[in-house]
N, CA, C and O atoms as CSV, one atom per row, in Angstrom:
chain,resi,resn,atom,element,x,y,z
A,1,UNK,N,N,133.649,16.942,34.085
A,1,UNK,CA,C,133.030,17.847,35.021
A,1,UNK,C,C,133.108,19.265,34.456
A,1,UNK,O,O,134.208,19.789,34.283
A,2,UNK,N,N,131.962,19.902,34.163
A,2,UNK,CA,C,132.093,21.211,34.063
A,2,UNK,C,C,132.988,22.438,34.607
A,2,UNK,O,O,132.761,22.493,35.816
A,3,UNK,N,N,133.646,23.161,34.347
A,3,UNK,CA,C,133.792,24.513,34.394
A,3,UNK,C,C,133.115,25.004,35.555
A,3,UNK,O,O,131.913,24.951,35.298
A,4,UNK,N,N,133.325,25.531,36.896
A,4,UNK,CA,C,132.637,26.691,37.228
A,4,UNK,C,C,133.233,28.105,37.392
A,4,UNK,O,O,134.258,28.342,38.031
A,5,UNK,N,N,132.517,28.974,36.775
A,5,UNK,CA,C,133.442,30.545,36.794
A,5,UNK,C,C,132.382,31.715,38.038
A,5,UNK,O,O,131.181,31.989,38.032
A,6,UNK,N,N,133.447,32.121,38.915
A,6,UNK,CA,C,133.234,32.748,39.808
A,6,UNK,C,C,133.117,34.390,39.338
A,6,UNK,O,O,134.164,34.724,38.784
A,7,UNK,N,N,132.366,35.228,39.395
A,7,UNK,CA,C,132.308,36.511,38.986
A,7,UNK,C,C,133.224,37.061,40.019
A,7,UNK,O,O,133.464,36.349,40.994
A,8,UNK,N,N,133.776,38.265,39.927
A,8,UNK,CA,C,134.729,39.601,40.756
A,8,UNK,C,C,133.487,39.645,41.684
A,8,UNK,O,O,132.391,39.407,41.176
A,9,UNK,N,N,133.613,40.056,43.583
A,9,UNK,CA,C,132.696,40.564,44.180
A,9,UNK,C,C,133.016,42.084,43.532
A,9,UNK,O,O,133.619,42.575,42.578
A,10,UNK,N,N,132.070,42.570,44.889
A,10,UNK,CA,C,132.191,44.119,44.506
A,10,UNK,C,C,133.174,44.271,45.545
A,10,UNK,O,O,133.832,45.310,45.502
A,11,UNK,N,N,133.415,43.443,46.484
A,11,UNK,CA,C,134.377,43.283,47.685
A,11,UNK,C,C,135.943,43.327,47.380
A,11,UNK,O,O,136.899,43.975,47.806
A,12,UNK,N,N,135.697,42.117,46.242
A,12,UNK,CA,C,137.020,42.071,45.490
A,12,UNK,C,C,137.636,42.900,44.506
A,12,UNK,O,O,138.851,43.086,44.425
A,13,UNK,N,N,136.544,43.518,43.572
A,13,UNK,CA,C,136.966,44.589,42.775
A,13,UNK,C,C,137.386,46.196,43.671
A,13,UNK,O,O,137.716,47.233,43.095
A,14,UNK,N,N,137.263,46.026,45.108
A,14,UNK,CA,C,137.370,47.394,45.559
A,14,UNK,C,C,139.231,47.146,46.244
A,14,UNK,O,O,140.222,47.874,46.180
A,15,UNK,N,N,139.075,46.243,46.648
A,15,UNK,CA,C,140.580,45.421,46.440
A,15,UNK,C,C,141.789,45.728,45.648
A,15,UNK,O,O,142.906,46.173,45.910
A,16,UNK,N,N,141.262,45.392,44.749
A,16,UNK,CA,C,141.400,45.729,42.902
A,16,UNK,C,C,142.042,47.307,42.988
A,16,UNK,O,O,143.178,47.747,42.814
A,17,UNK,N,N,141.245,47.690,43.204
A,17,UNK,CA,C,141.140,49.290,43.310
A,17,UNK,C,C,142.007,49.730,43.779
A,17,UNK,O,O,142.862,50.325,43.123
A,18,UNK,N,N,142.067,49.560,45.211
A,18,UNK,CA,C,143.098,49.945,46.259
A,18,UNK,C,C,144.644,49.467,45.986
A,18,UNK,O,O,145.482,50.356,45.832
A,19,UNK,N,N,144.981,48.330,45.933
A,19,UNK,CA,C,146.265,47.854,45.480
A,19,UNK,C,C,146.587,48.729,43.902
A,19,UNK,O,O,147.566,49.451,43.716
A,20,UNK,N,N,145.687,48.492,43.061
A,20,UNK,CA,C,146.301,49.587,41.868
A,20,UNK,C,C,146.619,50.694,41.977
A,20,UNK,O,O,147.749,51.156,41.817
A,21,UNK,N,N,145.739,51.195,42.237
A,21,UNK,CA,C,146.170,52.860,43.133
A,21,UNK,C,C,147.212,52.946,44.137
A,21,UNK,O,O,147.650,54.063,44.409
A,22,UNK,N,N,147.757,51.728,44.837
A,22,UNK,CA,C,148.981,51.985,45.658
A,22,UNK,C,C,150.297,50.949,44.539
A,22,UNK,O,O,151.387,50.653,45.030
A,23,UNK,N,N,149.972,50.583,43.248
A,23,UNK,CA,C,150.553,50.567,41.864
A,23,UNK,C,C,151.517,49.077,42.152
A,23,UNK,O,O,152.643,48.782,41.753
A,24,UNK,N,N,150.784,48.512,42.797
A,24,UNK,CA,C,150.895,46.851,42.541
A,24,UNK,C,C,150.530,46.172,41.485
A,24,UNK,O,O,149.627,46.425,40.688
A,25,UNK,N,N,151.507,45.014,41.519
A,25,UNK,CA,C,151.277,44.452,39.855
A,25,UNK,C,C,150.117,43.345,39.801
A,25,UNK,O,O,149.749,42.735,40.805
A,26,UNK,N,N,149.787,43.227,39.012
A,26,UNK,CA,C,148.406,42.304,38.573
A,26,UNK,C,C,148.930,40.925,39.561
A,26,UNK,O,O,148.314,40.689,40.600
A,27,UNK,N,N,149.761,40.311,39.265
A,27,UNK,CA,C,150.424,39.378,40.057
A,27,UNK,C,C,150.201,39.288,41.804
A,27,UNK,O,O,150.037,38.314,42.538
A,28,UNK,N,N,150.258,40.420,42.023
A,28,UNK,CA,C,150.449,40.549,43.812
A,28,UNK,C,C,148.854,41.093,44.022
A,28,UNK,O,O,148.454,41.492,45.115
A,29,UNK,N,N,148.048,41.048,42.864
A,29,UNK,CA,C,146.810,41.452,43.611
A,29,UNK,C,C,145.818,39.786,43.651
A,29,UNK,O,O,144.974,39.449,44.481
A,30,UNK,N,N,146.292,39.062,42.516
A,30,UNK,CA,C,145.827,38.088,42.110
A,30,UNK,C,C,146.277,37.279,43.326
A,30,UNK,O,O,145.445,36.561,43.881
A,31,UNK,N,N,147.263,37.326,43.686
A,31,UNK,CA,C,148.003,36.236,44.846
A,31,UNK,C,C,146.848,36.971,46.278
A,31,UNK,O,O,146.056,36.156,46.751
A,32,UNK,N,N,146.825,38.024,46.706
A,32,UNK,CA,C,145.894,38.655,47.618
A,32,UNK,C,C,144.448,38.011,47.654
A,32,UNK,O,O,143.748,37.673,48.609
A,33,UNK,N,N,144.228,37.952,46.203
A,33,UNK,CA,C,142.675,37.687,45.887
A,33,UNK,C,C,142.314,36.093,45.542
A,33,UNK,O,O,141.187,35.647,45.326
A,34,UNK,N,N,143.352,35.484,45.547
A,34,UNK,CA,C,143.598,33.971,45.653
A,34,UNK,C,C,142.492,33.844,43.924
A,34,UNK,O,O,141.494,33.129,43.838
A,35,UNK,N,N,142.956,34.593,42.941
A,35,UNK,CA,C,142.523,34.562,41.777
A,35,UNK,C,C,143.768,34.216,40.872
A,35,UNK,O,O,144.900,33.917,41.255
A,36,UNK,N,N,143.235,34.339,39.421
A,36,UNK,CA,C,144.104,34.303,38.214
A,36,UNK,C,C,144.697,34.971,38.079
A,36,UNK,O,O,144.134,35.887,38.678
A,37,UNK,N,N,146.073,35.590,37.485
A,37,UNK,CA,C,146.208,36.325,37.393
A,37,UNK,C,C,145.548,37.110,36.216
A,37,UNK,O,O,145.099,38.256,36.205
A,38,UNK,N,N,145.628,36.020,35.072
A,38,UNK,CA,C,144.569,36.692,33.481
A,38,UNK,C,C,143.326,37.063,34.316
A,38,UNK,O,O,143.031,38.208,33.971
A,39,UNK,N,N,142.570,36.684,35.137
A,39,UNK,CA,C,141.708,37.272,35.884
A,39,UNK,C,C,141.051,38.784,35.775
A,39,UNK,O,O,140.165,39.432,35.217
A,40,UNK,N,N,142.220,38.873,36.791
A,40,UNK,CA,C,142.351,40.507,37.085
A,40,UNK,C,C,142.869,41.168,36.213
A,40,UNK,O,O,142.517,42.345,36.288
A,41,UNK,N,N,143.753,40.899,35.171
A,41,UNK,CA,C,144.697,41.543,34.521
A,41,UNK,C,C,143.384,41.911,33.313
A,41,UNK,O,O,143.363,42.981,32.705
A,42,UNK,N,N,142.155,40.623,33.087
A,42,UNK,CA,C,141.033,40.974,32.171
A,42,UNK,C,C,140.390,42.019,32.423
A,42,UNK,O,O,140.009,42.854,31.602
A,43,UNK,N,N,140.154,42.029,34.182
A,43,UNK,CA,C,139.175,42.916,34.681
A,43,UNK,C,C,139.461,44.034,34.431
A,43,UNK,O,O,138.513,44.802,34.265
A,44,UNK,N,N,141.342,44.769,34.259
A,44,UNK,CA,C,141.522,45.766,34.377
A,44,UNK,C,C,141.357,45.910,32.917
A,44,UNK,O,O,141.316,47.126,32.726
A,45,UNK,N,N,141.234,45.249,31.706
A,45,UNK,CA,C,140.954,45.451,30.720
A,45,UNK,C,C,140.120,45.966,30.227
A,45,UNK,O,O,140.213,46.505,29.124
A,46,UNK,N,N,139.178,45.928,30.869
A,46,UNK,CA,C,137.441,45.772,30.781
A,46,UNK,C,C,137.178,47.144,31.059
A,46,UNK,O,O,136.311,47.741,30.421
A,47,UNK,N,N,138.045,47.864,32.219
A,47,UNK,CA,C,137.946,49.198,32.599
A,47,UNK,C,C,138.516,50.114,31.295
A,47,UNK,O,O,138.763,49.596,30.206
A,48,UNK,N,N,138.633,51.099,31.486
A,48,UNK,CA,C,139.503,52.105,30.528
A,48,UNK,C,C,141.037,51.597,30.102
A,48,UNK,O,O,141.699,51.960,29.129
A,49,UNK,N,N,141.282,50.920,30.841
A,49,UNK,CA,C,142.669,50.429,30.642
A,49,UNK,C,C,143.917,51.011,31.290
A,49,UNK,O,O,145.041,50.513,31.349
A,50,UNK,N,N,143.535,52.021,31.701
A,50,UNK,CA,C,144.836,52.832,32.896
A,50,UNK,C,C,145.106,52.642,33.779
A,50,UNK,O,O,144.602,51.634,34.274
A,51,UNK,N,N,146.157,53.505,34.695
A,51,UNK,CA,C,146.310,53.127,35.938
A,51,UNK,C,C,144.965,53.372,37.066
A,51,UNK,O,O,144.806,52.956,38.214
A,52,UNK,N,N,144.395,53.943,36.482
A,52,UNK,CA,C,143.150,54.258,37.649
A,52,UNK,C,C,142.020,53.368,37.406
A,52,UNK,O,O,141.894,53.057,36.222
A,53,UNK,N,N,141.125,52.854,38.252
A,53,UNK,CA,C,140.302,51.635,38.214
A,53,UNK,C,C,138.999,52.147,39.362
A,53,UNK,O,O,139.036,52.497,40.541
A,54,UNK,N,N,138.281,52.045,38.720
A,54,UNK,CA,C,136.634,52.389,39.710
A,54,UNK,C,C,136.054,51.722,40.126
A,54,UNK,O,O,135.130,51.484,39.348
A,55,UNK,N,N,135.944,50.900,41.418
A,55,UNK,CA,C,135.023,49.336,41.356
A,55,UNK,C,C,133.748,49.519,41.311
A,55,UNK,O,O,132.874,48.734,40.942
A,56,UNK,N,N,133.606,51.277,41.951
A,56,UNK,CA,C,131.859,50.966,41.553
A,56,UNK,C,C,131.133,50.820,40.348
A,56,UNK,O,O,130.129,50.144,40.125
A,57,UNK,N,N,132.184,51.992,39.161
A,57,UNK,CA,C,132.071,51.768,38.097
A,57,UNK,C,C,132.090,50.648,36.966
A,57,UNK,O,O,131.594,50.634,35.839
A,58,UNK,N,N,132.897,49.645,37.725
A,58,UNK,CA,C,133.351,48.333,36.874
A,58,UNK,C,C,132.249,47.356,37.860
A,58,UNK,O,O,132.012,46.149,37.921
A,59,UNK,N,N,131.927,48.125,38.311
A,59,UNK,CA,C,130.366,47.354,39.255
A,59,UNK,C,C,129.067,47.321,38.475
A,59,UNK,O,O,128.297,46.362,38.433
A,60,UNK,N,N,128.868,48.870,37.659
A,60,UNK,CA,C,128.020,49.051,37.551
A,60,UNK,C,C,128.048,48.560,35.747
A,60,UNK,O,O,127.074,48.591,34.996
A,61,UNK,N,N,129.249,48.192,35.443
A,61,UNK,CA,C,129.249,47.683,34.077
A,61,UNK,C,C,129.388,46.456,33.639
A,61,UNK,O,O,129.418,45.932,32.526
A,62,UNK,N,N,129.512,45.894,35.329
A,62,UNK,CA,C,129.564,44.550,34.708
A,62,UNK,C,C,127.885,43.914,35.476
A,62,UNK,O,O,127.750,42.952,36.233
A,63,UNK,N,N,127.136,44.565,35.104
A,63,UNK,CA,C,125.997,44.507,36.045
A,63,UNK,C,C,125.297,44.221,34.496
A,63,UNK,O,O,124.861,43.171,34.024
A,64,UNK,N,N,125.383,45.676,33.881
A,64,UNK,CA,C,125.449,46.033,32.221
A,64,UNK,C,C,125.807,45.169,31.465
A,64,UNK,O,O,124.896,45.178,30.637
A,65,UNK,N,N,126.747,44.150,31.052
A,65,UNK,CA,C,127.289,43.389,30.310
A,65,UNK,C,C,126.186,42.256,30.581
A,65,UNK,O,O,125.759,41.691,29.574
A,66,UNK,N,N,125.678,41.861,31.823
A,66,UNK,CA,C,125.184,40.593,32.230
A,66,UNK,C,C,123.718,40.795,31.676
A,66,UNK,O,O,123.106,39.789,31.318
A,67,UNK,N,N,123.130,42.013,31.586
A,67,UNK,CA,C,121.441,42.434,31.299
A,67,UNK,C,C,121.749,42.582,29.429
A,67,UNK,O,O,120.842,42.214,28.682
A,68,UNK,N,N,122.783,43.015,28.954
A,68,UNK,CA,C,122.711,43.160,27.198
A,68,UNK,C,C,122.569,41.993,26.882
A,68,UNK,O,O,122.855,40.915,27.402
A,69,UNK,N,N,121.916,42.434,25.626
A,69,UNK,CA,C,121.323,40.788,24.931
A,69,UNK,C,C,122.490,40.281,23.972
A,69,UNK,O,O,123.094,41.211,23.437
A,70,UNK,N,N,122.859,39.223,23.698
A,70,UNK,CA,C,123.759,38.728,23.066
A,70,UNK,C,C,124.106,38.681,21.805
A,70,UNK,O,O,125.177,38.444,21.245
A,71,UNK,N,N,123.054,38.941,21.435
A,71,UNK,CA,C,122.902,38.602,19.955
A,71,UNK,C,C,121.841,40.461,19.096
A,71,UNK,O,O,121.562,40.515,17.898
């Protein structure tokens, strides 16, 4: 049986947001978000990599990632 992979809402990445900014660990946001923890811990990767996290911004780039061509 295939794989299915669920994208971040924008619901969930604002989530994301809020718990980092009140400086919870990847762990306790993942348990909140009934996700992975490599999950989230990717997502915050994906951002700048700091403590601060933008969901609209990581909204609007992962919008970006999905429209670039692959090759």
């Amino acid at each position: 049986m295939p794989k299915i992979y669920k994208h971040l809402t924008t619901q969930e990445r604002a989530v994301v947001m809020t718990m980092r900014a009140d400086l919870c660990s990847i762990r306790s946001i993942a348990k909140r978000l009934c996700r992975s923890p490599s999950t989230i811990g990717r997502e915050l990767k994906r951002s700048d990599g700091t403590q601060s996290y933008d969901a609209n911004l990581a909204h609007l780039q992962c919008h970006a990632r999905r429209l670039a061509p692959r090759r």
